[in-house]
GUPAKOL-92914 format. One record per residue (C-alpha): residue number from 1; x negated, y negated, z. Coordinates in nm, 2 decimals, padded with zeros to 4 digits. Last residue first. Layout:
% GUPAKOL-92914
NODE pos     px     py     pz
NODE NUM      X      Y      Z
...
//
This chain:
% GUPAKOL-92914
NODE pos     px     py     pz
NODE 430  03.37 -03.40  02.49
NODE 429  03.25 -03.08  02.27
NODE 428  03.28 -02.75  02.43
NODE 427  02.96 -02.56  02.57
NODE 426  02.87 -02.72  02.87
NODE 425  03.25 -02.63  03.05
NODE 424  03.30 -02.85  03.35
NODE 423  03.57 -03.12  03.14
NODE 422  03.72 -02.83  03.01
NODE 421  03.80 -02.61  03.37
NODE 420  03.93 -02.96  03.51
NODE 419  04.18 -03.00  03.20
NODE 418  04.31 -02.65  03.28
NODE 417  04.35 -02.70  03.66
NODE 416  04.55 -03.07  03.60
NODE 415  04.72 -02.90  03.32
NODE 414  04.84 -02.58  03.58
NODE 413  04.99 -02.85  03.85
NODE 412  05.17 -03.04  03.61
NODE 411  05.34 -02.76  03.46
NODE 410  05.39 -02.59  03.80
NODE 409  05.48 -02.93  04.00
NODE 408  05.73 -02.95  03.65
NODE 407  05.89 -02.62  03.75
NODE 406  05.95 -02.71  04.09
NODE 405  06.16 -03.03  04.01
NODE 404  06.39 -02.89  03.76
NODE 403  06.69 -02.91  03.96
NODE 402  06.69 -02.82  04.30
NODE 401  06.45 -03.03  04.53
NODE 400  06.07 -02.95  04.50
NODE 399  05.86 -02.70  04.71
NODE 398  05.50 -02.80  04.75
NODE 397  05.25 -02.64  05.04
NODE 396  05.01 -02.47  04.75
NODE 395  05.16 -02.06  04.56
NODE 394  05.42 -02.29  04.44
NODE 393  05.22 -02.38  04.16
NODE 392  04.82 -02.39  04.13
NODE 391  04.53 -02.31  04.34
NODE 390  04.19 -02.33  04.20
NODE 389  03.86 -02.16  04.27
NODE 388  03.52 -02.28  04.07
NODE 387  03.40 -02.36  04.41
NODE 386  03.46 -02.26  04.72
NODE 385  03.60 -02.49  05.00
NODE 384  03.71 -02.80  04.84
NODE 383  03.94 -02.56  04.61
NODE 382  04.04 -02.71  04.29
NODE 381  04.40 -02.84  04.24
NODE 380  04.21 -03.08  03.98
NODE 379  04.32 -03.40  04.05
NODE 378  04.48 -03.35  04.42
NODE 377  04.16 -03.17  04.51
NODE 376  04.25 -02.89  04.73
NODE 375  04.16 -02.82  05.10
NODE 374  04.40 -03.08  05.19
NODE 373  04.70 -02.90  04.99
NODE 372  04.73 -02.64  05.21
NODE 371  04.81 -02.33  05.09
NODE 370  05.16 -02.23  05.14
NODE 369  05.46 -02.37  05.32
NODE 368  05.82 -02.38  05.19
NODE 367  05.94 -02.08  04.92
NODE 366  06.12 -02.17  04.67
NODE 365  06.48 -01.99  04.52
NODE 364  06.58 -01.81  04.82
NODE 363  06.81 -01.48  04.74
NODE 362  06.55 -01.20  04.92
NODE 361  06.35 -01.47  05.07
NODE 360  06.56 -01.54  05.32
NODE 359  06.95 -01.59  05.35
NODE 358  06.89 -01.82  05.61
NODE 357  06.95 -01.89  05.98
NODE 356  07.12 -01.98  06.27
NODE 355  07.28 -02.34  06.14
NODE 354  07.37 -02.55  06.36
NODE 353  07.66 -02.79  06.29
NODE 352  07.75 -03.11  06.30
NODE 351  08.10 -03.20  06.11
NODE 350  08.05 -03.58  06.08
NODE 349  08.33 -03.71  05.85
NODE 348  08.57 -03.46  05.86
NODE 347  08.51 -03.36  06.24
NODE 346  08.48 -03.73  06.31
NODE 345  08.82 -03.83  06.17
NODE 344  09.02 -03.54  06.30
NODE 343  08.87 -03.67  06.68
NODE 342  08.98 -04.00  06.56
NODE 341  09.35 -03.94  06.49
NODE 340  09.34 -03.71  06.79
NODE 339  09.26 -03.98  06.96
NODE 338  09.45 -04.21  06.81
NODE 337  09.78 -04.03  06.93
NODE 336  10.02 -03.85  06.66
NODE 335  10.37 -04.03  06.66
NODE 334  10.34 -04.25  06.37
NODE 333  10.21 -03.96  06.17
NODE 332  10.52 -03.80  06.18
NODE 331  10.45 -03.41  06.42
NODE 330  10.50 -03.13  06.17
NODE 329  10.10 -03.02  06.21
NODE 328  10.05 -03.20  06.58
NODE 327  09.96 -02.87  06.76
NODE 326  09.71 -02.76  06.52
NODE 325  09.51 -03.04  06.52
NODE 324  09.39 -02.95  06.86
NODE 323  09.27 -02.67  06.76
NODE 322  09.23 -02.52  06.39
NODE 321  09.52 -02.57  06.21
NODE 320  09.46 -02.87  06.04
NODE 319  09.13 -02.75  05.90
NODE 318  09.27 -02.44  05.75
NODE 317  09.52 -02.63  05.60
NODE 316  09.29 -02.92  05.45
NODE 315  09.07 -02.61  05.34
NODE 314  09.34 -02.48  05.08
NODE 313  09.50 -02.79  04.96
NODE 312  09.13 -02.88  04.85
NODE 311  08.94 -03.20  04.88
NODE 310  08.88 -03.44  04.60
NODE 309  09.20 -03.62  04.71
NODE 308  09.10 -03.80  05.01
NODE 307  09.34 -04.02  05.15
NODE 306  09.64 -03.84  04.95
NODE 305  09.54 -03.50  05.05
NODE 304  09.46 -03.63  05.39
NODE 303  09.78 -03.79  05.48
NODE 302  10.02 -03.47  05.29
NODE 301  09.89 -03.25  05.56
NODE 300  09.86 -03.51  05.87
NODE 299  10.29 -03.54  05.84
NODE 298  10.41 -03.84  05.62
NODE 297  10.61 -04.16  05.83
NODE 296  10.44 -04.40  05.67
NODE 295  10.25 -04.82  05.73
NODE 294  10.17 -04.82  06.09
NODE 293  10.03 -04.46  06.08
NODE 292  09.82 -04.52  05.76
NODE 291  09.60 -04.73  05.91
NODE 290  09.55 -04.48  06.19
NODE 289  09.48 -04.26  05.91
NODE 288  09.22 -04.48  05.73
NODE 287  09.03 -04.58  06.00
NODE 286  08.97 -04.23  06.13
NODE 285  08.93 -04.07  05.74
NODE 284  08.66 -04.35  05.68
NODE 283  08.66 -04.25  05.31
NODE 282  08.38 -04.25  05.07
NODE 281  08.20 -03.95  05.18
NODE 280  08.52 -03.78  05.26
NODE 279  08.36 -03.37  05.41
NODE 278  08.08 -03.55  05.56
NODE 277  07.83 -03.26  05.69
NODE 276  07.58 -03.25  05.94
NODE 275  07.29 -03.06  05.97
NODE 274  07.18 -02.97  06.32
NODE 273  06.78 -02.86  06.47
NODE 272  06.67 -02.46  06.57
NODE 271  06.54 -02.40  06.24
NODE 270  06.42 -02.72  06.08
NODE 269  06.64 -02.84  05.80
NODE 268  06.45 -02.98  05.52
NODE 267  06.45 -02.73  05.21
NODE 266  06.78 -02.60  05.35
NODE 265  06.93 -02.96  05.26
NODE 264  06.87 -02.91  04.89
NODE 263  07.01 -02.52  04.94
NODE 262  07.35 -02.66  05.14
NODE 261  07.44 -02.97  04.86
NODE 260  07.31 -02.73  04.57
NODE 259  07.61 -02.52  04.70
NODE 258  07.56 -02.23  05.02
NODE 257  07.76 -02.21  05.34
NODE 256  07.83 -01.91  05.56
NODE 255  07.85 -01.53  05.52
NODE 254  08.17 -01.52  05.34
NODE 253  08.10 -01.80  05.16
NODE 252  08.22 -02.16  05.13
NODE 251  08.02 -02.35  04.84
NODE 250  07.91 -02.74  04.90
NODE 249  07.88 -02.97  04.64
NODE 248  07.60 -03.26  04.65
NODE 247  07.53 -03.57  04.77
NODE 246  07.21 -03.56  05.00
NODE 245  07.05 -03.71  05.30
NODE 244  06.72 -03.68  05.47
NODE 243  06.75 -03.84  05.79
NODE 242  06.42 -04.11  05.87
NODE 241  06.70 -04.42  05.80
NODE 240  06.93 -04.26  06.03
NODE 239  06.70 -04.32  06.32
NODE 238  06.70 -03.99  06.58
NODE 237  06.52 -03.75  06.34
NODE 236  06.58 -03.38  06.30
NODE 235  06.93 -03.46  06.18
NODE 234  06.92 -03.32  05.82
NODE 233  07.23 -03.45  05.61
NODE 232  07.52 -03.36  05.40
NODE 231  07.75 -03.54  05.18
NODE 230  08.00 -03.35  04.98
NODE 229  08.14 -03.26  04.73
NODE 228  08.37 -02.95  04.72
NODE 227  08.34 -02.59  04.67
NODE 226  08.62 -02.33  04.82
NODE 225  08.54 -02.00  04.71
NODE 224  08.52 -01.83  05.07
NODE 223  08.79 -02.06  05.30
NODE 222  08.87 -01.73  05.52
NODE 221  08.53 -01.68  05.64
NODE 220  08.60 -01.96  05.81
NODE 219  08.80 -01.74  06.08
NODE 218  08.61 -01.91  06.40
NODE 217  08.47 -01.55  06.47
NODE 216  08.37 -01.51  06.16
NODE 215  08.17 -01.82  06.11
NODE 214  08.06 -01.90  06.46
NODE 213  07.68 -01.76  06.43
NODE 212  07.64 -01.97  06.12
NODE 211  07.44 -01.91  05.81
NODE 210  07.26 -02.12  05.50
NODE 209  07.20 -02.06  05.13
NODE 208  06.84 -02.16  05.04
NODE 207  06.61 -02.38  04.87
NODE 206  06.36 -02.27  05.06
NODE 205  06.27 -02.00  05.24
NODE 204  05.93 -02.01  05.54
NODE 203  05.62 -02.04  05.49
NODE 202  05.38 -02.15  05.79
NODE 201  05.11 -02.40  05.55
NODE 200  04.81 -02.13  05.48
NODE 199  04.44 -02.20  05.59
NODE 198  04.19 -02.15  05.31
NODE 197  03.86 -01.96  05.42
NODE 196  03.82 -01.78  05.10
NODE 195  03.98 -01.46  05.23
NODE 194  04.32 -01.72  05.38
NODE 193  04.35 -01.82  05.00
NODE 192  04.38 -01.48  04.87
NODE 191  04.59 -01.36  05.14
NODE 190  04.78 -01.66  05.04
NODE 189  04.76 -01.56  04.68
NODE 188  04.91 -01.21  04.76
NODE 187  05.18 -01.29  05.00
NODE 186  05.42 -01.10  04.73
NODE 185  05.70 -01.23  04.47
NODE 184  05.73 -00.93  04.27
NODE 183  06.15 -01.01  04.07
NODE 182  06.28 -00.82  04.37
NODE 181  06.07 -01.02  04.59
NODE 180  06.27 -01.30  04.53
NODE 179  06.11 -01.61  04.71
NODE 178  05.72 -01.55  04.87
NODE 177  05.53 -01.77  04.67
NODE 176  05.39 -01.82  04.33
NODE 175  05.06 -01.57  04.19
NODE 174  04.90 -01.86  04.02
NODE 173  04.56 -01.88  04.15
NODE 172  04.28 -01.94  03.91
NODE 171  03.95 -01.80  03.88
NODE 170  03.67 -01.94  03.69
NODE 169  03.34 -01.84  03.57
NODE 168  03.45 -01.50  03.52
NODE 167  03.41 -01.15  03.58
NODE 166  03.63 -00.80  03.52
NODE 165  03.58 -00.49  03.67
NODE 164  03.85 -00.17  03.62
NODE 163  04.24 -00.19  03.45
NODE 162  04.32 -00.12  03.87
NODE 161  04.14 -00.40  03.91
NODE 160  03.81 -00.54  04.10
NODE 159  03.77 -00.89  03.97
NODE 158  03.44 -01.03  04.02
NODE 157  03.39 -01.41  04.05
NODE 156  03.07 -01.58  03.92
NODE 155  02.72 -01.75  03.95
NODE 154  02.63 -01.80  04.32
NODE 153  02.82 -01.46  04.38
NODE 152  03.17 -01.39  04.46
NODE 151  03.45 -01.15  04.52
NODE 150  03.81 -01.03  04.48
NODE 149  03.98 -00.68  04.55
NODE 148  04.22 -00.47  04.44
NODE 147  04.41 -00.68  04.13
NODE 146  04.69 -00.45  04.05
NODE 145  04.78 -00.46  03.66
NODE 144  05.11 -00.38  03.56
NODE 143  05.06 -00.70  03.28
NODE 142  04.75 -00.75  03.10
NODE 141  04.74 -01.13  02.89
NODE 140  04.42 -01.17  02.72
NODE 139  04.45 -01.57  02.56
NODE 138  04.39 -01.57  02.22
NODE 137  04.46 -01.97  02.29
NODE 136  04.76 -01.98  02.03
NODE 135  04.88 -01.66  02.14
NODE 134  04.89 -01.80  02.49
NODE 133  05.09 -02.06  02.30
NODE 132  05.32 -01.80  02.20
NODE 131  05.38 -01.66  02.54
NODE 130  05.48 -02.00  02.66
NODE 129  05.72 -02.05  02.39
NODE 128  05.88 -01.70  02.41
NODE 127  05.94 -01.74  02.83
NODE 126  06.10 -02.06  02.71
NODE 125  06.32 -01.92  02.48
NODE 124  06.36 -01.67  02.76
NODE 123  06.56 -01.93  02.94
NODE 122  06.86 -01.95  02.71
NODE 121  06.93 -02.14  02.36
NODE 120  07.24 -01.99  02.17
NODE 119  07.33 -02.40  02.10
NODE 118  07.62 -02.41  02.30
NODE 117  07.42 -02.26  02.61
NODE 116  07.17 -02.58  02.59
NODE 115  06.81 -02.51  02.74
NODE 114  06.86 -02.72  03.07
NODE 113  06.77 -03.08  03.16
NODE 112  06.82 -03.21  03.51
NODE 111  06.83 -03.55  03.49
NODE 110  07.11 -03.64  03.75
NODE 109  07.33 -03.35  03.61
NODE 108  07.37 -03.14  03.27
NODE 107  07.06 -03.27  03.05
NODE 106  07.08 -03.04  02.74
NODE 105  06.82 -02.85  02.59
NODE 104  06.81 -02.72  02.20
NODE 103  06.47 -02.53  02.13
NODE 102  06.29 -02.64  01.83
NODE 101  05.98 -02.50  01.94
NODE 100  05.80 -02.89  01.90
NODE  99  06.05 -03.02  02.10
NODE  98  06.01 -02.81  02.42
NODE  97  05.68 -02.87  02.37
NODE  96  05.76 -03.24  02.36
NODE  95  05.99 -03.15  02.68
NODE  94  05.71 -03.10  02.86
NODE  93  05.53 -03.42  02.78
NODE  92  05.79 -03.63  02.84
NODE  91  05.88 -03.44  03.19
NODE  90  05.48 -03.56  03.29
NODE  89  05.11 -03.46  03.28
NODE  88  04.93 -03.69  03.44
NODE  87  05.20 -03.86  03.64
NODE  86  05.27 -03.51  03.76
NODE  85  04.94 -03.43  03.83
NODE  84  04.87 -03.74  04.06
NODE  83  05.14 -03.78  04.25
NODE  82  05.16 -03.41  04.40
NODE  81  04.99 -03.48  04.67
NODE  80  05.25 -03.73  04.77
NODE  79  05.41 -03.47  04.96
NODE  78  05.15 -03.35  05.23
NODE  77  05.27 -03.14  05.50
NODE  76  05.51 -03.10  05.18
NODE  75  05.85 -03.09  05.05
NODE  74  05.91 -03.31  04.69
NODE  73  06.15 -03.55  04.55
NODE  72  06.02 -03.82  04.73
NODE  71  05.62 -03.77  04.56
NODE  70  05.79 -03.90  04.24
NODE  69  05.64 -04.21  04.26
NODE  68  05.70 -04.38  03.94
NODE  67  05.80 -04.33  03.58
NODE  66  05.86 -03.99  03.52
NODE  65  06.00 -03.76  03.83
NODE  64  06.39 -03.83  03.73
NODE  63  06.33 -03.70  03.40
NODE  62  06.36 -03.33  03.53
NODE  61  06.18 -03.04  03.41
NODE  60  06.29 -02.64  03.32
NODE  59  06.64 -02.60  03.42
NODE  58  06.61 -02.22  03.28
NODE  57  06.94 -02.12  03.11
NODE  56  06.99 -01.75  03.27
NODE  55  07.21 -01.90  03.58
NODE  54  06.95 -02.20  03.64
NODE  53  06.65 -01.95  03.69
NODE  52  06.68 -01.59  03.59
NODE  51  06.43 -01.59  03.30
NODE  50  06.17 -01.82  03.46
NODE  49  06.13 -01.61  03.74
NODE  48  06.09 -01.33  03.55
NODE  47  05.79 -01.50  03.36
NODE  46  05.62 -01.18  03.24
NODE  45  05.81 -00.83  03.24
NODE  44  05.58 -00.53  03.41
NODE  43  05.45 -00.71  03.70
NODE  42  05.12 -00.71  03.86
NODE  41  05.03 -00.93  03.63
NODE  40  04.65 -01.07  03.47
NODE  39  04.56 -01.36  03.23
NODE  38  04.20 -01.32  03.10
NODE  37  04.08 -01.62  02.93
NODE  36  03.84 -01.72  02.74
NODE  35  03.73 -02.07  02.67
NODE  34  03.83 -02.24  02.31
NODE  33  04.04 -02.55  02.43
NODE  32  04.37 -02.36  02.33
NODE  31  04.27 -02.10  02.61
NODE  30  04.24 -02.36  02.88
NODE  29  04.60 -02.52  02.80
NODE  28  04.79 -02.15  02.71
NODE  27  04.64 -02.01  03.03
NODE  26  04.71 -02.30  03.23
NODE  25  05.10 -02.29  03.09
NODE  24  05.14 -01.96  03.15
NODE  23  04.97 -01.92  03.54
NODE  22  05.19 -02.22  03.60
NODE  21  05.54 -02.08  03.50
NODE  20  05.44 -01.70  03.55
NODE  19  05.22 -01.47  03.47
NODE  18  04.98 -01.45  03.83
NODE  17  04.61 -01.44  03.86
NODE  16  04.46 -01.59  03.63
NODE  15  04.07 -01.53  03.49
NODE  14  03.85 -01.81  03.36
NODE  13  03.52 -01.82  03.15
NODE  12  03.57 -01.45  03.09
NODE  11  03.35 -01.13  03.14
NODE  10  03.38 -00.77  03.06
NODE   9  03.25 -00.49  03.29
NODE   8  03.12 -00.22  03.03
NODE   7  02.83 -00.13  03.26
NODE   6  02.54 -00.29  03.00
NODE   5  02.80 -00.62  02.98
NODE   4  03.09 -00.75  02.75
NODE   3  03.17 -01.09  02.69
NODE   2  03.57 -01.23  02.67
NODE   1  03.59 -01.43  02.33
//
């Protein structure tokens, strides 16, 4: 139970700062153990982020991180900080919780598990677990509560508040980065991290829809709707083997490209670099069509549909009469020249563009950057510059792919806080 003193300033072995997936799960952990804990909010829901992500059904883990190194699925200065808390605590261990509420999940894609929509089971069912094992650890959750100023002495941490003075042994970061600011995101924990000497990773969005200075102009704002799979690929690096590449669907919008093929990529692409895209991953569209021209008579339109099916009516058009392809529309295959055979080829197989920005923050769903992860301890997420300060979630330099990834770094990330916070406390049994 929190402690009160002479001037009505009530203390706690750990305060945190920020109600979402990590500030939740270390509150429930350290509270179960028997410490206090003050959780606070600026916001007037809890766990917003959790409520809206994966279309309302929260993909909350993936099983693709248990079992080895999953350091690759992550964006860092620093990546394979993350090794250690999500081996500790893993997918498995999440979706015991998961288990233990009875909430139905389903795994939709590549280990990507979501609560199931066929079973009535939705993201706040999550939101409801959490919150109930705060319950569990009496934990003291205040939302709409502005934090106005953090200090410390030898002994403790004072939290200036608009709910007044609170103190603690402990304080822990949660507050999450800089994406959807409609839902609260803020700079807050940087600004935190910056006042205690921390230096901050550049942020920028992440997981992100992309945009293109040619789009309207070039008329491709006329293939919105279309989604397809494709392949798609960062080319910051000169040796294939160092591009980051990933098979996904693509989304045509108005305003450019999004799909999780376009916000995985975003997560890599360097502003001011290419991406390129290959509309026929398993097709060699050159070889293939000048192939085709000793053996048919068809016209390019009916060649591509048949060469690669998976791609629709709609944007094989539009492709074919863009320049120079245009001209050769109702010319027999036979008679088209291999050059233009080969220039269609390329732009279907290696369509390199450069992108001029982002969405932002407004509609991104990570934010890249944040505090940097050597002035943590990769076991505890405990600050090597002031002690008894942790940093947890995507508040640190991690942002995950698309698909569960970023809420296990903020499971895994809060356990490794909360089990650090036990093993210092004198008064609870080993």
């Amino acid at each position: 139970m929190p402690v009160s003193s002479a001037n009505n300033t009530q203390h706690f072995d750990t305060i945190i700062i920020g109600a979402g997936a990590a500030g939740l799960m270390a509150a429930s952990k350290i509270g179960q153990s028997g410490l206090s804990v003050l959780l606070l909010d600026h916001a007037s829901k809890i766990g917003e982020k959790i409520r809206i992500a994966g279309g309302g059904f929260c993909n909350f883990t993936n099983t693709h991180i248990d079992g080895f190194d999953a350091s690759s699925y992550y964006v860092s200065e620093n990546p394979k900080f993350v090794r250690y808390a999500l081996s500790n605590y893993t997918a498995e261990d999440f979706i015991s919780l998961v288990k233990k509420y009875q909430i139905p999940f389903t795994e939709k894609h590549r280990g990507q598990l979501f609560c199931d929509r066929v079973q009535k089971a939705s993201s706040k069912d999550i939101i409801e677990m959490l919150l109930k094992e705060c319950q569990l650890g009496q934990v003291n959750l205040k939302k709409e509560t502005t934090v106005e100023a953090i200090t410390k002495t030898a002994s403790h941490f004072s939290i200036n508040s608009s709910l007044g003075c609170f103190t603690c042994n402990h304080l822990i970061i949660a507050t999450g980065g800089l994406a959807i600011p409609k839902i609260g995101a803020t700079d807050f924990g940087y600004q935190v991290a910056k006042q205690f000497g921390h230096t901050i990773i550049p942020t920028r969005p992440a997981l992100v829809a992309l945009h293109f200075d040619f789009w309207e102009q070039e008329g491709f704002t006329e293939l919105a709707g279309i989604s397809l799979p494709v392949e798609i690929s960062t080319n910051f690096s000169k040796k294939p083997k160092d591009r980051i590449t990933f098979d996904e669907d693509l989304l045509f919008r108005h305003k450019g490209l999004s799909g999780p093929g376009v916000l995985q990529i975003s997560s890599y692409w360097v502003p001011g670099k290419t991406i390129t895209i290959n509309f026929a991953p398993k097709v060699d569209i050159q070889t293939a069509l000048i192939t085709l021209k000793t053996e048919v008579k068809y016209h390019l339109e009916r060649a591509i549909s048949e060469l690669v099916p998976a791609i629709p009516k709609r944007f094989i058009q539009f492709w074919l009469n863009r320049a120079p392809f245009c001209e050769y529309l109702a010319t027999p295959l036979p008679e088209i020249p291999h050059k233009i055979l080969e220039q269609l080829g390329s732009s279907l197989n290696a369509w390199t563009i450069s992108p001029n920005g982002t969405d932002g923050h407004k509609t991104a769903e990570a934010t890249r950057g944040g505090v940097n992860t050597k002035e943590l301890n990769t076991k505890t997420m405990e600050s090597k510059l002031t002690e008894n300060l942790y940093f947890i979630g995507e508040v640190v330099d991690i942002v995950g792919w698309l698909g569960g990834y970023n809420f296990q770094w903020a499971w895994g990330s809060a356990v490794c806080a909360a089990n650090a916070i036990q093993e210092k406390d004198p008064h609870l049994s080993k």
